[in-house]
Z-matrix of the N, CA and C atoms (Angstrom, degrees):
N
C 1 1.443
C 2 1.536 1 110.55
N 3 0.763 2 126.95 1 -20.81
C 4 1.991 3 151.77 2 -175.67
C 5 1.072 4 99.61 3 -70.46
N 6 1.592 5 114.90 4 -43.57
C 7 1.653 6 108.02 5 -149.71
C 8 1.863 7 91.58 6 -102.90
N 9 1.499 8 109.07 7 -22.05
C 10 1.333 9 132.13 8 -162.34
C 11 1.997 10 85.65 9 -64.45
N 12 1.379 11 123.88 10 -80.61
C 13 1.004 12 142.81 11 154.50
C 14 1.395 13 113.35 12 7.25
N 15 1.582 14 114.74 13 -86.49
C 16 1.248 15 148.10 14 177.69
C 17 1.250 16 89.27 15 -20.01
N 18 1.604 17 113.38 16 -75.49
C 19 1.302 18 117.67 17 -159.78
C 20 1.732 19 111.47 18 -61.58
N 21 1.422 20 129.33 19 -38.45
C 22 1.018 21 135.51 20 -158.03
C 23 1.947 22 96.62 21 -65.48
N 24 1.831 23 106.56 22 -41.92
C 25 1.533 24 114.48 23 -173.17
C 26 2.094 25 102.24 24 -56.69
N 27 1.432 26 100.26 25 -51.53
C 28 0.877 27 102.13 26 -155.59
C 29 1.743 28 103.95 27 -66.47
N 30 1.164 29 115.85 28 -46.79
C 31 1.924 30 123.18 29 167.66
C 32 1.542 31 93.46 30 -39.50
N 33 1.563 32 138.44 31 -66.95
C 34 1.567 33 126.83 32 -167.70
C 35 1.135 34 101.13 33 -62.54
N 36 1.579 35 148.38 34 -51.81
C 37 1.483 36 145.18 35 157.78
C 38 1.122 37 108.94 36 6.03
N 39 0.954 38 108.51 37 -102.37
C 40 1.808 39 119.36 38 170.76
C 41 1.312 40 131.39 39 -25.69
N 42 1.631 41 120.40 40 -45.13
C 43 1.529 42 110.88 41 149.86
C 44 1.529 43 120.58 42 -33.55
N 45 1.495 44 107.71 43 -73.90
C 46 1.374 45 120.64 44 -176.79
C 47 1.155 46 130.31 45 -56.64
N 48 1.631 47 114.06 46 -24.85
C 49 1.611 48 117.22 47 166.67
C 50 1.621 49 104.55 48 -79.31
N 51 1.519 50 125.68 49 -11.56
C 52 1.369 51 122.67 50 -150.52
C 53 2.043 52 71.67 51 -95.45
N 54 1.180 53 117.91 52 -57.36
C 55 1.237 54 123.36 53 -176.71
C 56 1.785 55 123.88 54 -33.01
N 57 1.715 56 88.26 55 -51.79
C 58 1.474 57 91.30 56 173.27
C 59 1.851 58 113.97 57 -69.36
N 60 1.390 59 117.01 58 -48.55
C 61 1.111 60 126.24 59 -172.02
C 62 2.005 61 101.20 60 -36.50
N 63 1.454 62 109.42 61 -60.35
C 64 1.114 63 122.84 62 -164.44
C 65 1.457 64 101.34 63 -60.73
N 66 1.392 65 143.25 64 -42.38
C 67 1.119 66 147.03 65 -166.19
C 68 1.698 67 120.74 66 -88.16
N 69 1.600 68 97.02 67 -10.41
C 70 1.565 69 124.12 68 171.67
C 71 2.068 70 96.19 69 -64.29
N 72 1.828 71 96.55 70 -51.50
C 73 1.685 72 103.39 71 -143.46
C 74 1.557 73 90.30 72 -98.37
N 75 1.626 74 109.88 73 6.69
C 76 2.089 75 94.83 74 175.98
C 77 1.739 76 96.55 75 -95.41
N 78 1.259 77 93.67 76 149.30
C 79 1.469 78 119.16 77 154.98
C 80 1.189 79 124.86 78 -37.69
N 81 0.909 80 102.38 79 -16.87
C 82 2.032 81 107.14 80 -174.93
C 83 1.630 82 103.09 81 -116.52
N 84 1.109 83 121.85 82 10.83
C 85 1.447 84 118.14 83 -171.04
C 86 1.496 85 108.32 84 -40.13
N 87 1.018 86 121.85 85 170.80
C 88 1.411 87 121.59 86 167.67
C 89 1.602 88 107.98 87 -137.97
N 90 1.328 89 147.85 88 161.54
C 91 1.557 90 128.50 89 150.16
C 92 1.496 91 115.61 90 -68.97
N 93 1.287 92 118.81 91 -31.41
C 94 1.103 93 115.79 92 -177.73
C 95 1.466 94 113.42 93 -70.99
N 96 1.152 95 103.12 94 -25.80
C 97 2.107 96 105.53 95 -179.87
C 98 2.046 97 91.47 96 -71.37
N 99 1.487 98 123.08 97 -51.11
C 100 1.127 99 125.80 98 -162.09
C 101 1.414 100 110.98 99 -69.32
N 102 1.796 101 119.40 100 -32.27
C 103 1.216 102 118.33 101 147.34
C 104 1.595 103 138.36 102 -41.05
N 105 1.450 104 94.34 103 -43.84
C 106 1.439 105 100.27 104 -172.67
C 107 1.617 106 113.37 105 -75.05
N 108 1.689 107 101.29 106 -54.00
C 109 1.797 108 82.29 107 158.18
C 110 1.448 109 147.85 108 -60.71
N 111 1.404 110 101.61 109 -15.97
C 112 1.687 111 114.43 110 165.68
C 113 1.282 112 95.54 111 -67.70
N 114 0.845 113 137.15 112 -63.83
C 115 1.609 114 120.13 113 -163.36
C 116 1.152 115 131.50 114 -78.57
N 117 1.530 116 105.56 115 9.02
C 118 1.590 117 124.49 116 174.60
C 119 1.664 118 103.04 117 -80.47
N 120 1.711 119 80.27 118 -58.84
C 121 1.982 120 99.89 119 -169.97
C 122 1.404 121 96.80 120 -60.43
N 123 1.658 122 134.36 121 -55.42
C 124 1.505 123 114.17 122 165.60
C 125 1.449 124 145.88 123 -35.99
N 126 1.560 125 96.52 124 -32.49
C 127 1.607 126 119.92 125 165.65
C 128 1.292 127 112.84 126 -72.32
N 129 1.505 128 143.57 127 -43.74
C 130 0.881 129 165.11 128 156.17
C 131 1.916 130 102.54 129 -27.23
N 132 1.055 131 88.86 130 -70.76
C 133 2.041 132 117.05 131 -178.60
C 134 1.875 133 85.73 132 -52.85
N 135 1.057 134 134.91 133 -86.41
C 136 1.169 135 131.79 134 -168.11
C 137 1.400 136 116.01 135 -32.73
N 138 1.631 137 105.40 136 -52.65
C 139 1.629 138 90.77 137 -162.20
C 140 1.311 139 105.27 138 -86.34
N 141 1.424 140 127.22 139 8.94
C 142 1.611 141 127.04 140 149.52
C 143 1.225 142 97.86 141 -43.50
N 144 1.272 143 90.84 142 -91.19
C 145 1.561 144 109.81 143 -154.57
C 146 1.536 145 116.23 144 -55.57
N 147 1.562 146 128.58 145 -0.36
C 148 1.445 147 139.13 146 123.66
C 149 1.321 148 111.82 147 -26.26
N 150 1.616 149 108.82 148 -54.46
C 151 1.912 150 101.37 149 -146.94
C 152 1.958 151 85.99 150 -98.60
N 153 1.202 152 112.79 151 -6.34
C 154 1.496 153 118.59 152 -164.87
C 155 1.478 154 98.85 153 -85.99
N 156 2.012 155 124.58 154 -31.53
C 157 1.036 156 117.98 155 -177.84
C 158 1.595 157 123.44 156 -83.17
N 159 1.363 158 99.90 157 -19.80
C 160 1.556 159 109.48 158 172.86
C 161 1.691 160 110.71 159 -49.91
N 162 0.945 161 101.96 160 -35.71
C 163 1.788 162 89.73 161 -170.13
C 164 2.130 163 103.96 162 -121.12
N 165 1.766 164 98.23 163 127.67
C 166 1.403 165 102.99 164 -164.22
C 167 1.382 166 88.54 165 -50.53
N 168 1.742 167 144.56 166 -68.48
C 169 1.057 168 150.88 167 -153.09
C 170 1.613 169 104.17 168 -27.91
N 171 1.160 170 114.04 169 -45.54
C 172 1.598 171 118.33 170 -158.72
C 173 2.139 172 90.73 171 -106.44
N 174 1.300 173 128.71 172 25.76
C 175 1.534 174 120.35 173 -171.24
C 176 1.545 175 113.46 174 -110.30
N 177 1.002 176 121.15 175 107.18
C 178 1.638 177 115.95 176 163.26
C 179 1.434 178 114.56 177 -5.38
N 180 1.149 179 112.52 178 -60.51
C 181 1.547 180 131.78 179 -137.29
C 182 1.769 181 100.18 180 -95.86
N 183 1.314 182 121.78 181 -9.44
C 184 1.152 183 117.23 182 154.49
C 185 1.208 184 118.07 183 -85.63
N 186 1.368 185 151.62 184 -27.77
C 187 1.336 186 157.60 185 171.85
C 188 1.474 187 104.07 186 -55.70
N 189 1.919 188 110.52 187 -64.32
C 190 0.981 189 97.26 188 -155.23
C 191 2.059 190 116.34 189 -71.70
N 192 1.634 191 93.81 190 -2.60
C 193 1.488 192 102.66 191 165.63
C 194 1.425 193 135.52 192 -73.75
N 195 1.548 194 74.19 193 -37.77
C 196 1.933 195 90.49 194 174.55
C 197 2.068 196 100.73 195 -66.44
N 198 1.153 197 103.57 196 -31.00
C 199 1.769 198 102.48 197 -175.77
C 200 1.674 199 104.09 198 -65.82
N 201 1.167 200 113.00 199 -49.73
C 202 1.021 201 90.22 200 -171.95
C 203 2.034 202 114.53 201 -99.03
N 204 1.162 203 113.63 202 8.64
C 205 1.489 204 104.61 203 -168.57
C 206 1.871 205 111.39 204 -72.38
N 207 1.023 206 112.07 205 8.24
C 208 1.421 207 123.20 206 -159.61
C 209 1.706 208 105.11 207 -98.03
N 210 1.800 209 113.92 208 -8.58
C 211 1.421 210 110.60 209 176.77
C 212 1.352 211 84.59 210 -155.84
N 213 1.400 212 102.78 211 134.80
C 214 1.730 213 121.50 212 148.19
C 215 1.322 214 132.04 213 -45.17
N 216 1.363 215 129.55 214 -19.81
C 217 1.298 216 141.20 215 -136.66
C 218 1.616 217 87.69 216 -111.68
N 219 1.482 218 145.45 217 136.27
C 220 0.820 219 145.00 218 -123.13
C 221 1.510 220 86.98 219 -128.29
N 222 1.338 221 131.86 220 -37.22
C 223 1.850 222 139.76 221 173.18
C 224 1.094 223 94.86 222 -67.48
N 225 1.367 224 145.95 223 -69.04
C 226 1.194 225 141.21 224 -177.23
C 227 2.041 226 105.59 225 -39.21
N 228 0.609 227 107.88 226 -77.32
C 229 1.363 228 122.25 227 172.27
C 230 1.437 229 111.09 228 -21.61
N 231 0.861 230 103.85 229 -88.29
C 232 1.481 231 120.53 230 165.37
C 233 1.557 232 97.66 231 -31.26
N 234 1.321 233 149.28 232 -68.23
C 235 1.197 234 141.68 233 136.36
C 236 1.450 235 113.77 234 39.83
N 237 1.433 236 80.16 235 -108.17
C 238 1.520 237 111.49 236 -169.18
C 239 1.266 238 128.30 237 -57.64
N 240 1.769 239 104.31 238 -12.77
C 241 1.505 240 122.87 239 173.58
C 242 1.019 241 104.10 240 -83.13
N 243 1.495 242 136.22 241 -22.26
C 244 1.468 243 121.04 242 -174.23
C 245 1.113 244 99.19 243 -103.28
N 246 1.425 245 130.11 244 9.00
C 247 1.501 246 117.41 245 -158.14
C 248 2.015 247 98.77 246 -118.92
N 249 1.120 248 83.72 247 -25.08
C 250 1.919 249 94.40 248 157.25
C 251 1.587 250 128.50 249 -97.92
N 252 1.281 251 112.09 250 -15.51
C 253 1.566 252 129.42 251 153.44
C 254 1.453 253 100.45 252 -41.49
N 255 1.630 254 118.05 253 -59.34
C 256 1.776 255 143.55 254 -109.33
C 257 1.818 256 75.25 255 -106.60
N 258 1.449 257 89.01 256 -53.22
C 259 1.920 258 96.26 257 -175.00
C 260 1.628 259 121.43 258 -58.56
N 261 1.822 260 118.84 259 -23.43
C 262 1.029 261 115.45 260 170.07
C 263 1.311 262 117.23 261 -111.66
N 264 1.114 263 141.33 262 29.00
C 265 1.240 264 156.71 263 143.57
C 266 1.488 265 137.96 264 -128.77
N 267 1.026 266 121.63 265 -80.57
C 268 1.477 267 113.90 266 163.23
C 269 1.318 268 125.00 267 -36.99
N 270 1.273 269 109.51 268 -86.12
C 271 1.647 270 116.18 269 172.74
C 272 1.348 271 96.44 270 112.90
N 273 1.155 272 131.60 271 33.13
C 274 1.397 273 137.22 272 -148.85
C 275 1.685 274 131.89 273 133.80
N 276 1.514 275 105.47 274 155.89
C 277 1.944 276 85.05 275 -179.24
C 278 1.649 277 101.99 276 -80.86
N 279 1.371 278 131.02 277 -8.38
C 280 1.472 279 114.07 278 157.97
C 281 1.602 280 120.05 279 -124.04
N 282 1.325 281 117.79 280 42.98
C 283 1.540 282 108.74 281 143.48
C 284 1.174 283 78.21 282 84.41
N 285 1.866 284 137.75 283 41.32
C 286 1.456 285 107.01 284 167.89
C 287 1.627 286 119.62 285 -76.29
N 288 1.680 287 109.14 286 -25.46
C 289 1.496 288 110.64 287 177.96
C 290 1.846 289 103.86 288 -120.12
N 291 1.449 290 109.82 289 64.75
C 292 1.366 291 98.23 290 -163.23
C 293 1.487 292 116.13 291 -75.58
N 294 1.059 293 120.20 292 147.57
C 295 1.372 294 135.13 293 -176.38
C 296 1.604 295 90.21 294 72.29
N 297 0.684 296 152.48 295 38.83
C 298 1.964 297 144.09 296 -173.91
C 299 1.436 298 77.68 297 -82.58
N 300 1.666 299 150.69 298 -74.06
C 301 1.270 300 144.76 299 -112.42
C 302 1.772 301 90.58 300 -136.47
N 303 1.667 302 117.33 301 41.62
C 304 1.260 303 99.77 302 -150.72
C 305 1.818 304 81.33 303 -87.08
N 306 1.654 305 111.74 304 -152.24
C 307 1.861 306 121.27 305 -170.67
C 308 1.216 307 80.89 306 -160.52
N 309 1.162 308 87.10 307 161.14
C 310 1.563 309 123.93 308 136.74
C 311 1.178 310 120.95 309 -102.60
N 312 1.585 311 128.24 310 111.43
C 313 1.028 312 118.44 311 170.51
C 314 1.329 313 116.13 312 -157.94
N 315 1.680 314 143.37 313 132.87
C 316 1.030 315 123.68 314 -155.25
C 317 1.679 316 111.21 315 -68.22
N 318 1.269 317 120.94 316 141.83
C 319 1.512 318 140.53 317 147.14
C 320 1.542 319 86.00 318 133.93
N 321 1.239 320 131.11 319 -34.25
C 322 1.976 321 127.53 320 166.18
C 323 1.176 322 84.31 321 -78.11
N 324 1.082 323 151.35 322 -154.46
C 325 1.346 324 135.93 323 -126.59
C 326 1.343 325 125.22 324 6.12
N 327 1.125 326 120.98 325 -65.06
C 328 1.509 327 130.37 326 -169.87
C 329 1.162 328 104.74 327 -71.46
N 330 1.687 329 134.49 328 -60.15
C 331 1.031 330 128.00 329 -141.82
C 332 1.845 331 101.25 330 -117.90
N 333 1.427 332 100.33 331 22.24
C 334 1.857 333 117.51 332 -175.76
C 335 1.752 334 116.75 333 -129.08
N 336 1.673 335 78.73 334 -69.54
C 337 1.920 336 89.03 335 167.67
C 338 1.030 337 137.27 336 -69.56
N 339 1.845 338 111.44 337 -48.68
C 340 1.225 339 97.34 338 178.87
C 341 1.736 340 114.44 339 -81.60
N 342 1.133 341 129.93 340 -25.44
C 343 1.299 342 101.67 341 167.56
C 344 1.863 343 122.72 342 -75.21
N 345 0.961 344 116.87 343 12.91
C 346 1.724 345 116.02 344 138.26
C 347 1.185 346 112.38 345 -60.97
N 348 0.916 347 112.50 346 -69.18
C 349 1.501 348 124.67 347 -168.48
C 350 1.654 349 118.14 348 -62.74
N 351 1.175 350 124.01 349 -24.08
C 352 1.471 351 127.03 350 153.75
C 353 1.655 352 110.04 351 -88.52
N 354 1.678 353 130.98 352 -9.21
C 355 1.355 354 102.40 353 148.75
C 356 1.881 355 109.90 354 -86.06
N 357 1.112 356 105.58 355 -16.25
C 358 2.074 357 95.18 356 172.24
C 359 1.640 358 102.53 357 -62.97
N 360 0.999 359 129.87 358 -36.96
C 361 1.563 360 130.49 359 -156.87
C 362 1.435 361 93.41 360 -85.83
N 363 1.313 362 124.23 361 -62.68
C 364 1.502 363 114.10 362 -169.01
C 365 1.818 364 111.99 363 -65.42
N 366 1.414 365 99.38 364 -24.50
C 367 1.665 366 92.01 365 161.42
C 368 1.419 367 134.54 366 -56.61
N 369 1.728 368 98.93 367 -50.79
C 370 1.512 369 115.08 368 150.58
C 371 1.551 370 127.14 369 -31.64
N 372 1.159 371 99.44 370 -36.78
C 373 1.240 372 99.93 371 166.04
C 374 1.377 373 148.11 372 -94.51
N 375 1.621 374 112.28 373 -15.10
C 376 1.393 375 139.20 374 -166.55
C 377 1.518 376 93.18 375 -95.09
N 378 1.374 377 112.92 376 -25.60
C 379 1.798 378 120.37 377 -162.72
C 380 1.300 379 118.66 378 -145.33
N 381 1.903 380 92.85 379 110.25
C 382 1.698 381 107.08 380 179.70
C 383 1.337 382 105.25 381 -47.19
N 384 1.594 383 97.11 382 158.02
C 385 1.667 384 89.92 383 174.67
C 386 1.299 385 126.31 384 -93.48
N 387 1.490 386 109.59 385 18.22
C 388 1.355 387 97.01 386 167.47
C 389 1.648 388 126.09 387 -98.73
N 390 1.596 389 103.82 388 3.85
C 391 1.382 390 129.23 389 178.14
C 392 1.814 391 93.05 390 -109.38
N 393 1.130 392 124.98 391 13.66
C 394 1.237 393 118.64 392 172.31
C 395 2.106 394 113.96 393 -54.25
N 396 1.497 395 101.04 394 117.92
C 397 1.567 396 92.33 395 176.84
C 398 1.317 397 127.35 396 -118.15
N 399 1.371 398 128.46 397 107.52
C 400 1.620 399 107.52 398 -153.70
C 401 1.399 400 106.67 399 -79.09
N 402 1.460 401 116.01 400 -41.11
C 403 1.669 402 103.43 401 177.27
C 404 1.647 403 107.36 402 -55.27
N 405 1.225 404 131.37 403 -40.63
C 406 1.461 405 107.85 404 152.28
C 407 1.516 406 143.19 405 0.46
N 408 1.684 407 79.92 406 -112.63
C 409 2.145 408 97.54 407 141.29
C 410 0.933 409 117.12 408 -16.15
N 411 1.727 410 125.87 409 -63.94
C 412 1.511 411 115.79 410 -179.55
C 413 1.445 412 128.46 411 -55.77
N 414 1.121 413 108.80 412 -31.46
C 415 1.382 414 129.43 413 -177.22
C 416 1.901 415 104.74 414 -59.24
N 417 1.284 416 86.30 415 -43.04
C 418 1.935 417 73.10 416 -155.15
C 419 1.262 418 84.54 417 -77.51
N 420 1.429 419 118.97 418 -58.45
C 421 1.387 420 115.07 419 -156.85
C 422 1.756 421 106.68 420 -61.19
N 423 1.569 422 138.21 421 -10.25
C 424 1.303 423 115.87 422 141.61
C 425 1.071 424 135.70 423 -58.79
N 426 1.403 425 106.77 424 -38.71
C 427 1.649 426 97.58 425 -177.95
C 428 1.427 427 121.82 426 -67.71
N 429 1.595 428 111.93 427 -22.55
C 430 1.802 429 117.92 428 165.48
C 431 1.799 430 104.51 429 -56.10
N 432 1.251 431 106.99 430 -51.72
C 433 1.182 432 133.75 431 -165.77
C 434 1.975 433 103.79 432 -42.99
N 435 1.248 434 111.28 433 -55.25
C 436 1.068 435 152.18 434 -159.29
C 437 1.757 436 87.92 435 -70.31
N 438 1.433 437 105.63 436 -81.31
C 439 1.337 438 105.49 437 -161.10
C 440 1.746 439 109.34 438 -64.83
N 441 1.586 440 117.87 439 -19.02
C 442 1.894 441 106.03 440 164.57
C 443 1.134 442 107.84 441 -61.19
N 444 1.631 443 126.83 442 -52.05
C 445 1.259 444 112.93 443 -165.79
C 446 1.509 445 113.58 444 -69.09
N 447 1.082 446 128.91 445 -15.47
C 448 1.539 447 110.60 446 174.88
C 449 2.082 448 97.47 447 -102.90
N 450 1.314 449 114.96 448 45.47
C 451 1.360 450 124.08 449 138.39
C 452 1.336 451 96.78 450 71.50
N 453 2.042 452 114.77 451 65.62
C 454 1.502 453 96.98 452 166.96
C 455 1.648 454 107.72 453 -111.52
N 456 1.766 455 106.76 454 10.11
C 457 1.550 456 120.09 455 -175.40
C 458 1.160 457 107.12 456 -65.26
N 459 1.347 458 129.08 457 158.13
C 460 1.822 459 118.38 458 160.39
C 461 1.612 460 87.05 459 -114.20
N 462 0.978 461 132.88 460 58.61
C 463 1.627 462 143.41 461 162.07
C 464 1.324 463 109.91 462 -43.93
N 465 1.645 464 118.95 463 -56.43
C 466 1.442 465 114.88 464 177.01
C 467 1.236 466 143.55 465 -79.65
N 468 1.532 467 115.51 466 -11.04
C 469 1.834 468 132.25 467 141.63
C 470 1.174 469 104.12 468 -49.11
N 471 1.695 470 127.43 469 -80.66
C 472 1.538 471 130.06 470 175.89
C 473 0.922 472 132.30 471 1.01
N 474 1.707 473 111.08 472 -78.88
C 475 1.383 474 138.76 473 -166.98
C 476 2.034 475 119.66 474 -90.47
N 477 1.496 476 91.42 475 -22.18
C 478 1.501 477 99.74 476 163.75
C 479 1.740 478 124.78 477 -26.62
N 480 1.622 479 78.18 478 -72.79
C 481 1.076 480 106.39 479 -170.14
C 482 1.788 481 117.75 480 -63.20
N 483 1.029 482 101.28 481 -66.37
C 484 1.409 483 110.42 482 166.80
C 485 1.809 484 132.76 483 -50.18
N 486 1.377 485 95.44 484 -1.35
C 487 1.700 486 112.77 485 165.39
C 488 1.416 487 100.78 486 -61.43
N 489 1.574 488 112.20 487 -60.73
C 490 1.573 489 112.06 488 173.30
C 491 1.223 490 133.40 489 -30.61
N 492 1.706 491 120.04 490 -29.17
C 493 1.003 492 108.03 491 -171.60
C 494 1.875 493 120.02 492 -102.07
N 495 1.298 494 112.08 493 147.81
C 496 1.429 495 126.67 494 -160.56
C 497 1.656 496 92.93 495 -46.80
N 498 1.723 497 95.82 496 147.61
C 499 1.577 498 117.17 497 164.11
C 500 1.579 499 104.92 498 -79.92
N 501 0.977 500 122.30 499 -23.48
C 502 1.294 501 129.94 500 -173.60
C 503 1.598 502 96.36 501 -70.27
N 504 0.685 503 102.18 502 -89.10
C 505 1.896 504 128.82 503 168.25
C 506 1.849 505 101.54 504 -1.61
N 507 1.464 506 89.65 505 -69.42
C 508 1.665 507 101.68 506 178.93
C 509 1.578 508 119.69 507 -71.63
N 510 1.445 509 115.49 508 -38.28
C 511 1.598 510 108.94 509 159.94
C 512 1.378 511 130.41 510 -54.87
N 513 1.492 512 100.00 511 -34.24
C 514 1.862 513 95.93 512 162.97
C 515 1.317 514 128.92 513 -72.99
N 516 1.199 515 133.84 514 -49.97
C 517 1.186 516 149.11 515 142.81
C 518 1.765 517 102.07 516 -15.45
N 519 1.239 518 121.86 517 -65.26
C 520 1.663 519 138.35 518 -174.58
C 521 1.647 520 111.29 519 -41.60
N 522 1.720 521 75.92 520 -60.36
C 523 1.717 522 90.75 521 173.30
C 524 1.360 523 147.06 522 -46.31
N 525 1.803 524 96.35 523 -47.12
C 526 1.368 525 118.27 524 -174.34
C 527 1.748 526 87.86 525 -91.16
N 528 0.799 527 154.38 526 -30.57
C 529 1.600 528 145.57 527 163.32
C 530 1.455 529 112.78 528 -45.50
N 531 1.629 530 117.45 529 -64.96
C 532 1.219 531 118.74 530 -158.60
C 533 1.751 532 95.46 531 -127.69
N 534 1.223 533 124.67 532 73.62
C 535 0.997 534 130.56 533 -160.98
C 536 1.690 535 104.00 534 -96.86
N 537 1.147 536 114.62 535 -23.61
C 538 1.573 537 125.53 536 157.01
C 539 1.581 538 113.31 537 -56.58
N 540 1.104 539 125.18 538 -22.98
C 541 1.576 540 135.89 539 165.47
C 542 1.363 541 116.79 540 -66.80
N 543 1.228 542 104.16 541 -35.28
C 544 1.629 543 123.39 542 -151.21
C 545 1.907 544 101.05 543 -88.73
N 546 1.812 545 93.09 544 -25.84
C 547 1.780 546 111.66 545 -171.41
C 548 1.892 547 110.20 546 74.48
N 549 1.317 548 89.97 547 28.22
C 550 1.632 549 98.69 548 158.41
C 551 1.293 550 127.44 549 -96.39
């Protein structure tokens, strides 16, 4: 049902990024229209990674345990956390295959994607699109990029905890929010 979900967030995704995109490139843009869909598609991003934290299978915070539970030694550790960070995003120390090995999984989502995605939106907003610059864009959003993978998230306090709580629990909640997702 997790993975069932997943897919359903990520299919409405795409409306709403297709929504913002289009309202980026009209003539009438407004920030406040480009705000308002950023903070849909951010809302959107969250209550994934809500229904993504309910189950360890789909959790950040088991990986990055499983990376390091294999040595005591605290450098090592530290290691292997950036080096499975590095593996689901970057793909490299500069983004040569980025996202190639990316997930879904709750606490990357939250504490990976969507703040990409609120520095793409506030760019959207700082910059007409006809001064649109992607090596720009690229720029900032590496250097965010840059500083998760060498482990400045607290992803695995976060999401710990919140494994506990029911899928059930969070699909209702999901529902009655984005119930246009749901085809109600």
């Amino acid at each position: 049902m997790t993975d069932i979900t997943r897919q359903v967030f990520s299919n409405a995704f795409i409306g709403i990024y297709t929504s913002l995109i289009n309202a980026y490139a009209s003539p009438n843009s407004t920030n406040e229209t480009l705000s308002s869909i950023g903070t849909n598609l951010v809302a959107l991003l969250r209550t994934l990674d809500s229904v993504l934290s309910t189950n360890p299978t789909f959790s950040l915070s088991t990986y990055l345990s499983e990376a390091s539970s294999s040595t005591e030694n605290a450098t090592l550790q530290s290691i292997y956390k950036k080096d499975l960070r590095n593996q689901i995003t970057l793909w490299g120390p500069n983004g040569e295959l980025n996202d190639y090995a990316s997930r879904s999984w709750g606490g990357l989502v939250n504490n990976y994607y969507v703040p990409r995605w609120e520095i793409f939106i506030e760019y959207l907003k700082a910059v007409p699109m006809q001064r649109y610059n992607e090596t720009e864009l690229k720029s900032r959003l590496r250097d965010f990029e840059r500083r998760w993978v060498r482990g400045s998230g607290n992803e695995t306090t976060v999401h710990r905890a919140q494994v506990s709580v029911e899928l059930s629990d969070v699909l209702e909640e999901a529902a009655g929010t984005w119930s246009g997702v749901f085809g109600k």
